[in-house]
C-alpha positions in Angstrom: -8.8 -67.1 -63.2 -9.6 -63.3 -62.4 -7.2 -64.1 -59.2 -4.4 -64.7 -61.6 -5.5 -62.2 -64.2 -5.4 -59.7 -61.2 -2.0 -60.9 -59.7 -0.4 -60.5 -63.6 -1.8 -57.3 -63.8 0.0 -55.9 -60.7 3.3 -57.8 -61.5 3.3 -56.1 -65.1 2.4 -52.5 -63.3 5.2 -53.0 -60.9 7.9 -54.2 -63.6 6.7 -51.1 -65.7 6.7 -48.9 -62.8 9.9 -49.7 -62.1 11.6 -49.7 -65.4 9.7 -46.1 -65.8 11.8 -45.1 -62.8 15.0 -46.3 -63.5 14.9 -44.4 -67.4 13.7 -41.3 -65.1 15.9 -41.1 -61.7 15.1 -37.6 -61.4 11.9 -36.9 -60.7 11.7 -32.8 -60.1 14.2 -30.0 -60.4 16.4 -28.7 -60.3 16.1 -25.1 -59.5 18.0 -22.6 -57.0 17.1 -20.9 -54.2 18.4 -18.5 -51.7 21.0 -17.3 -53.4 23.6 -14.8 -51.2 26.4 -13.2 -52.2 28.5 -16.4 -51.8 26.6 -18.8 -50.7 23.6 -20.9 -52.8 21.0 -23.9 -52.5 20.3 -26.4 -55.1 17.2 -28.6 -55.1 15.3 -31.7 -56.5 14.3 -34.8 -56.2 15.2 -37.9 -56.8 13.4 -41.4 -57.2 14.0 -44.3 -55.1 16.7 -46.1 -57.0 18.8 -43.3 -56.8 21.9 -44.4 -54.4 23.9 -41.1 -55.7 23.4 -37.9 -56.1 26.1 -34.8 -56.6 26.4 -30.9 -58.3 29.1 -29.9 -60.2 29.3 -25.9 -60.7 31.6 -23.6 -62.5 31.6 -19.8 -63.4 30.2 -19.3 -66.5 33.6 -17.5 -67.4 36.1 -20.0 -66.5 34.4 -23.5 -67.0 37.5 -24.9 -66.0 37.2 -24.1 -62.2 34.4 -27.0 -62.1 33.6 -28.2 -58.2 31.5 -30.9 -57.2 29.2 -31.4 -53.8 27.6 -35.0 -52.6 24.6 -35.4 -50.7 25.3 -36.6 -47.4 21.7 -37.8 -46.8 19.8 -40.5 -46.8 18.4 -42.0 -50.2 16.5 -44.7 -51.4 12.8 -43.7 -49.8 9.4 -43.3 -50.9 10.5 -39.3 -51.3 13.8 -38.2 -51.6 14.4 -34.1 -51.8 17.6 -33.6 -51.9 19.3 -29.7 -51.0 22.9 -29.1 -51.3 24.4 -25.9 -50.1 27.1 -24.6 -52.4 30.1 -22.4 -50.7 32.8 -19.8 -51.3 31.3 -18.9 -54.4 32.4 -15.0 -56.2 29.9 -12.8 -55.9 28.1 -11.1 -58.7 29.0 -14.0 -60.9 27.1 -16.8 -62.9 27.4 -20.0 -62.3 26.2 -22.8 -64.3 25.4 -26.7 -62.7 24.6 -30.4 -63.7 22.9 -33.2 -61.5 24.9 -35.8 -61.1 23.3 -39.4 -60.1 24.9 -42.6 -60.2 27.4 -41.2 -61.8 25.7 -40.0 -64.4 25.1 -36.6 -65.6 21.2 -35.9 -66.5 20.4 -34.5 -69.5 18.0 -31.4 -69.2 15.9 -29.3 -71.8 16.4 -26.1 -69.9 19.2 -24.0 -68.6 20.5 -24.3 -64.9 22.2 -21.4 -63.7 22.4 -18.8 -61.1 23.9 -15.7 -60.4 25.1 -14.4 -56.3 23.9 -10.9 -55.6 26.4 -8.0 -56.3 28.2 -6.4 -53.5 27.0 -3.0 -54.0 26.6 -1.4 -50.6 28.8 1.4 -50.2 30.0 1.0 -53.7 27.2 1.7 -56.3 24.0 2.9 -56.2 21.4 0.9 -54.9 20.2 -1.4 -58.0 17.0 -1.7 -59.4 15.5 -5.3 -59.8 12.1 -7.4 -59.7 10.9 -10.3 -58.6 7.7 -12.2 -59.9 5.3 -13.5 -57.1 1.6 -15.0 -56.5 -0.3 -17.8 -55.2 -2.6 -20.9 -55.6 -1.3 -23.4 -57.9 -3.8 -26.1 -58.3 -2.8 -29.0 -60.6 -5.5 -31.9 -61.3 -5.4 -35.2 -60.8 -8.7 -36.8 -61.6 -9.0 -39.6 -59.0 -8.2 -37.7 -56.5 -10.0 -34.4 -57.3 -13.8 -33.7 -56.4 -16.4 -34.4 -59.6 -17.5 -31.8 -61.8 -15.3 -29.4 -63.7 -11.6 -29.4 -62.8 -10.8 -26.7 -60.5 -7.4 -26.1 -61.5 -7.0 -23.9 -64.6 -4.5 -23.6 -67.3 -1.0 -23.9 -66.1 0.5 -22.6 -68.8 1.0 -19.3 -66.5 4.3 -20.9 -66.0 5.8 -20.9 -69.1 5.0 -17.4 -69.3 6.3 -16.6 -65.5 9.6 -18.5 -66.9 9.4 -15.8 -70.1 9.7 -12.9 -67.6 13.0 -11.7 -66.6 12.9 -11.2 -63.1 15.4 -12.1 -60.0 13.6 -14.6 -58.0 10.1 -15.8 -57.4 8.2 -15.3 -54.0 5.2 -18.2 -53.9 2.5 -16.5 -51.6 1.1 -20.0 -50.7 -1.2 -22.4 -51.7 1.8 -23.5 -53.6 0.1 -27.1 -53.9 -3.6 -28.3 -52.8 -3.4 -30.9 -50.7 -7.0 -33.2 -50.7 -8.9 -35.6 -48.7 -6.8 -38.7 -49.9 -3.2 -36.0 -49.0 -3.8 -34.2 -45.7 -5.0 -37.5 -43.1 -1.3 -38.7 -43.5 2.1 -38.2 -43.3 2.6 -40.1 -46.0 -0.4 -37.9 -47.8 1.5 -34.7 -47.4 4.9 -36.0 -48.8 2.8 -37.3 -51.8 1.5 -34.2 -53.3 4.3 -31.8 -52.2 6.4 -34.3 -54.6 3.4 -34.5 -56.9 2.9 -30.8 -57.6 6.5 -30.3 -57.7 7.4 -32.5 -60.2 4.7 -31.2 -62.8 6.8 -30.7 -66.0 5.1 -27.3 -66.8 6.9 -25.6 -63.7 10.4 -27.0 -64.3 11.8 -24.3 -66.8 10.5 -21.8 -64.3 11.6 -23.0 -61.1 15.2 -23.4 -62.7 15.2 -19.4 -64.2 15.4 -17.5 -61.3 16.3 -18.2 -57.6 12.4 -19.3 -55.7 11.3 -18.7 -51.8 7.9 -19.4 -50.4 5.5 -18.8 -47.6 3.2 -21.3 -46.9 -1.4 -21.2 -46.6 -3.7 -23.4 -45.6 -3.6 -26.1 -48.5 -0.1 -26.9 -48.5 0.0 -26.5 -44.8 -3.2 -29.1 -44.6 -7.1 -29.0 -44.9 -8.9 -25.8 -45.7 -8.6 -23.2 -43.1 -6.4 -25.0 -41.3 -4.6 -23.5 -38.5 -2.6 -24.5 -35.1 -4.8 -27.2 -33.9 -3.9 -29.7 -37.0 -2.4 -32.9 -35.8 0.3 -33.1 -38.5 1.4 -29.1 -38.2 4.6 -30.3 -37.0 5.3 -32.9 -39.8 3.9 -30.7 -42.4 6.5 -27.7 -41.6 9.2 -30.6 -41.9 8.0 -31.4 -45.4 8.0 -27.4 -46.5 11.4 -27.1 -45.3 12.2 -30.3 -47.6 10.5 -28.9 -50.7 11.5 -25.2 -50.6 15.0 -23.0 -50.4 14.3 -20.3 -47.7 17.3 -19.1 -45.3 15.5 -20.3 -42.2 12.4 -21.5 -40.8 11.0 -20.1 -37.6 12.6 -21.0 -34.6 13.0 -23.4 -32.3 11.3 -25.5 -34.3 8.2 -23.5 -34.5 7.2 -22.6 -37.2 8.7 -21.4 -41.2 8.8 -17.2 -40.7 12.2 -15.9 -41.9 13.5 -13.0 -43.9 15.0 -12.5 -47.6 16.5 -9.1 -48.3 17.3 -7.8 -51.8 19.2 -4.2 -52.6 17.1 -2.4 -50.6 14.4 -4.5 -49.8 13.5 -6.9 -47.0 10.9 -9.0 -47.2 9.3 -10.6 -44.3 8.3 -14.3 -44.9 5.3 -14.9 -42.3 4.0 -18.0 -41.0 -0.2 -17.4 -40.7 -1.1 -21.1 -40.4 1.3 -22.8 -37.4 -0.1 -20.4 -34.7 -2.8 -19.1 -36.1 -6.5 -19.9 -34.0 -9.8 -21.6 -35.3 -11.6 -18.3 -37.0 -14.5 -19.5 -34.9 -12.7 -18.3 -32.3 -14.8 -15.2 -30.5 -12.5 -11.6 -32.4 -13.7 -9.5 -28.9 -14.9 -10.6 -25.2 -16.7 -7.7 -23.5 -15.9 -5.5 -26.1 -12.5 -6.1 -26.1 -10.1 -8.1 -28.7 -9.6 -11.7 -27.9 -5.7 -12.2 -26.7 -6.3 -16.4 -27.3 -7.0 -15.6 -31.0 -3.8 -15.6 -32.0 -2.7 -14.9 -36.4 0.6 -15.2 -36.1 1.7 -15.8 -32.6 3.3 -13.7 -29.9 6.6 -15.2 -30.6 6.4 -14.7 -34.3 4.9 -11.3 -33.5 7.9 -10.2 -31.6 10.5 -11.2 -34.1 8.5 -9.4 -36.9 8.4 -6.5 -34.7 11.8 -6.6 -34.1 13.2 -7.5 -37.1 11.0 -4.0 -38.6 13.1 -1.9 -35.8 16.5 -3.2 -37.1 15.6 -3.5 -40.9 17.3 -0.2 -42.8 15.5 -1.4 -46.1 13.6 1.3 -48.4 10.5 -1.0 -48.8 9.7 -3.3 -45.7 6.8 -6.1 -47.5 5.2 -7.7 -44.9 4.1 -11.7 -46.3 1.9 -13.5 -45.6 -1.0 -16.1 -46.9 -4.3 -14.2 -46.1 -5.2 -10.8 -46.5 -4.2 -8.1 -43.7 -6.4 -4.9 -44.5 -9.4 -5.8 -46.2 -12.3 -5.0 -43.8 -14.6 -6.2 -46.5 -13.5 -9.7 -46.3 -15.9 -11.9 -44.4 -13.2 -14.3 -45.4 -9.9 -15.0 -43.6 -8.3 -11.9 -42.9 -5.8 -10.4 -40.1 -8.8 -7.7 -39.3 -10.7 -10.7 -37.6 -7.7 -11.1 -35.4 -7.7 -7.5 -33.6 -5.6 -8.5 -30.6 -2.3 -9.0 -33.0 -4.0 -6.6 -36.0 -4.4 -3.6 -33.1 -1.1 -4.5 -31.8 0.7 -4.4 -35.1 -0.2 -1.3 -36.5 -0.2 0.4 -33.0 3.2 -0.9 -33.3 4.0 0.8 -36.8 2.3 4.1 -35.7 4.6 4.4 -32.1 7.2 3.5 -33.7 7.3 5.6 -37.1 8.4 2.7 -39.2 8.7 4.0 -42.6 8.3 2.3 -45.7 5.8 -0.8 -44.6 3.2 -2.5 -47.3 2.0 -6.2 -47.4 2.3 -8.8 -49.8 -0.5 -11.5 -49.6 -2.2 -14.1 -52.0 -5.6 -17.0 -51.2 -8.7 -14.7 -52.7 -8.1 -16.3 -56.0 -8.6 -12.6 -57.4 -6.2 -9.8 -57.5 -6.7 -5.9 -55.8 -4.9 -3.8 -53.9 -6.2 -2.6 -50.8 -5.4 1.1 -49.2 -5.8 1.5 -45.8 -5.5 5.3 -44.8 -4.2 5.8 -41.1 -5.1 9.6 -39.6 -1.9 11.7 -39.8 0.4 8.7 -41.0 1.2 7.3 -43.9 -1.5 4.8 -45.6 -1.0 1.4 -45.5 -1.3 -0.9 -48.6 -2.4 -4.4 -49.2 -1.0 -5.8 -52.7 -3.0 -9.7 -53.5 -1.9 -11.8 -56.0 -4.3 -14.9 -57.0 -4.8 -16.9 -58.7 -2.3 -19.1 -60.6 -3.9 -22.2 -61.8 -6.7 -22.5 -58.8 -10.3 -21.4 -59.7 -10.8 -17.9 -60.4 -13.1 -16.4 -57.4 -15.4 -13.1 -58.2 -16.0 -10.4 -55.8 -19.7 -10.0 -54.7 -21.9 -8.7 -52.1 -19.9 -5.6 -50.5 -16.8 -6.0 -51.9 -18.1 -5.2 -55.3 -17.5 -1.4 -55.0 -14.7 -2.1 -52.1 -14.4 1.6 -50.9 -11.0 0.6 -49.7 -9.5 -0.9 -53.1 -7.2 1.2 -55.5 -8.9 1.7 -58.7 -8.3 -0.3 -61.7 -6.5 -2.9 -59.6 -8.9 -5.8 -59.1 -8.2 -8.1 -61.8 -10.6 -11.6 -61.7 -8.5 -13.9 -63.6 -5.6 -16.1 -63.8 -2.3 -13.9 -63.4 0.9 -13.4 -61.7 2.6 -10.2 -60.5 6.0 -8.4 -61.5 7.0 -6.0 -58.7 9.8 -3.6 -59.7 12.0 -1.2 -58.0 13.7 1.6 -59.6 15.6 5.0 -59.2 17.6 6.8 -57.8 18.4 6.4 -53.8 15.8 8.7 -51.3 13.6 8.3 -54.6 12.8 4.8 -55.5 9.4 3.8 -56.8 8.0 0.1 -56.7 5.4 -0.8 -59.5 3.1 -3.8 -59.4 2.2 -5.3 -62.8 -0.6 -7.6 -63.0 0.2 -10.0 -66.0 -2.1 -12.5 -67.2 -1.7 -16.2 -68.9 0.1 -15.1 -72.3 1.9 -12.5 -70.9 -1.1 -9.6 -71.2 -0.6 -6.9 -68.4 -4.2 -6.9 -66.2 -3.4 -4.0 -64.1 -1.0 -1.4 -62.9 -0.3 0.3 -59.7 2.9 2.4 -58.6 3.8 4.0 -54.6 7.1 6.1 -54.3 9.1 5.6 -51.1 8.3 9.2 -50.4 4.7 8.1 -50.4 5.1 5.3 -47.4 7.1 7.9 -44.8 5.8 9.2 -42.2 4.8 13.0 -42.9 7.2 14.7 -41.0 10.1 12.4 -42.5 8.9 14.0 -45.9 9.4 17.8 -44.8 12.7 17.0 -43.6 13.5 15.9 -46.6 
């Protein structure tokens, strides 16, 4: 009898289960992401009865010139992402689009539009802009979590990031926590990427503003994860499926790339694909380990190449652990001196101007100066946590000699950074904002500030 009782049960589940997805065929999204001047990416996800799935887009000011673009893909699996690129757009124009599946437009409670980037250069001045960033979004799902108090927080963060006017969203990794029952598969992975994604609390903020993303060790894999993780390789697929960046890596190695905006490049660093054990020995007769590699020798040649070539006011450096903390017993670049000595011997010989870095994981917010004899200082801006458990600094880091007063914020909170005035005079601010929208902290740097000293008296 409990054999039978058992086998009804199940049926019932799976009839439910399925009539549940056929009233929701969309089961995330959709939201835009890397957005050019005449080019743009739309993304979402779909559930498993879906055998269709198209875009129609028009300007906002002449709905009539309405264009529609099929997915070519494959459909009809256990997880189905779905990115379509949209072409010979206008640039400096809005564009509004539906979701179209089965030939059926979806009904949404939110707006989903997009506007290209304006051609300025060489016709306006440079404009200013934001963009909202941060890191660790945990989202709980009791059978799967550890016991005790649930670690993730109150995600309501989101409805205030979609509140915000900004121009995009950079996600400084952690963007979802895998667990035990996620990371020991393939299948694991795929599971809470499309999990996390498709929480309801994000979907008016994904769609507001276009979104890239780096990734850390928890939606790379386990904790601390680095290149010696079986799946690495099937776990960069997945990111690439769930996120909009222009490119990832290359040669199929890892998900570095760049996004520029006015007159700011941003580069997107990969610290978890190449990146050695931490166990790993820092020195070896008193000199740095070469085999400890952060980001790579590869990856460290394109950033350093990319610097050289970039013309951008503000060069942001991003990536998933801190950089210039030497109070962080944590993970940090400074424990990786071979590529950290090579970097910023790099920066010195070469006068690069303009250079800070943008990093998330502490699940606290500070920025961190790092003064360089007879060169500009280097600065360290963290943003953490989202939703993840808020942790408090201690021991030695308490009165961080190296951390820019009033700037260490221990709670949930995101960042607006802004960039304003006029050219040869732009100033970024950072503005720590918390859960309802209350600003945490402050901090502001003029371009002037981040040039080497001699580049100032000239000017």
């Amino acid at each position: 009898m409990k054999q039978l009782f058992s086998v009804i049960s199940f049926l019932c589940f799976s009839f439910m289960f399925c009539v549940a997805q056929q009233k929701n065929p969309l089961i995330s999204g959709p939201w835009a992401g890397n957005v050019e001047l005449r080019n743009a990416m739309i993304w979402f996800e779909v559930n498993p009865s879906v055998k269709k799935a198209s875009v129609k887009y028009f300007p906002v000011s002449n709905t009539a010139d309405t264009k529609t673009i099929t997915f070519k893909g494959d459909l009809q699996k256990d997880f189905n992402p779905v990115k379509l690129e949209l072409n010979n757009l206008e640039f400096g124009t809005t564009y509004i689009y539906e979701i179209w599946l089965d030939g059926k437009k979806i009904a949404l409670s939110f707006e989903t539009k997009f506007t290209t980037k304006d051609l300025w250069q060489y016709r306006k001045p440079v404009p200013d802009f934001s963009f909202l960033t941060g890191s660790c979004a945990y989202f709980n799902e009791s059978k799967f979590d550890r016991p005790g108090k649930p670690y993730g927080g109150d995600s309501s963060i989101f409805e205030t990031m979609a509140k915000t006017l900004a121009d995009f969203h950079v996600w400084l990794g952690d963007n979802w926590y895998t667990r035990e029952v996620d990371y020991n598969s393939v299948w694991g992975l795929n599971y809470r990427a499309s999990h996390d994604r498709s929480q309801k609390v994000i979907q008016e903020f994904m769609a507001k503003m276009p979104q890239y993303a780096i990734w850390d060790d928890h939606d790379f894999g386990p904790n601390d994860a680095g290149r010696s993780y079986i799946f690495k390789d099937e776990s960069r697929n997945i990111f690439k499926n769930y996120t909009l960046n222009p490119s990832y890596g290359e040669d199929g190695k890892g998900i570095y790339t760049k996004v520029s905006y006015a007159d700011v490049d941003l580069f997107l660093m990969d610290d978890r694909f190449f990146r050695s054990e931490s166990e790993l020995l820092d020195s070896i007769n008193g000199q740095p380990n070469p085999e400890k590699t952060y980001w790579g020798p590869v990856q460290l040649t394109w950033l350093k190449n990319a610097l050289l070539y970039s013309k951008a006011t503000f060069k942001i450096i991003v990536t998933g652990s801190q950089t210039l903390n030497p109070m962080n017993k944590y993970e940090c670049m400074q424990h990786y001196p071979y590529e950290y000595n090579q970097l910023l011997e790099f920066l010195s010989n070469q006068k690069i101007n303009g250079v800070l870095f943008l990093t998330g994981d502490r699940h606290h917010s500070e920025i961190i100066k790092m003064p360089r004899e007879k060169l500009y200082p280097l600065y360290d801006i963290t943003v953490s946590p989202y939703t993840s458990g808020v942790s408090k600094v201690s021991g030695e880091e308490l009165n961080n000699p190296f951390r820019e007063p009033n700037t260490l914020v221990e709670a949930q909170n995101f960042a607006k950074i802004s960039f304003a005035g006029a050219k040869k005079d732009r100033i970024l601010k950072v503005e720590f904002i918390g859960i309802k929208g209350e600003k945490l902290g402050e901090w502001t740097v003029s371009e002037n500030a981040l040039k080497q000293p001699a580049a100032v008296d000239k000017k």
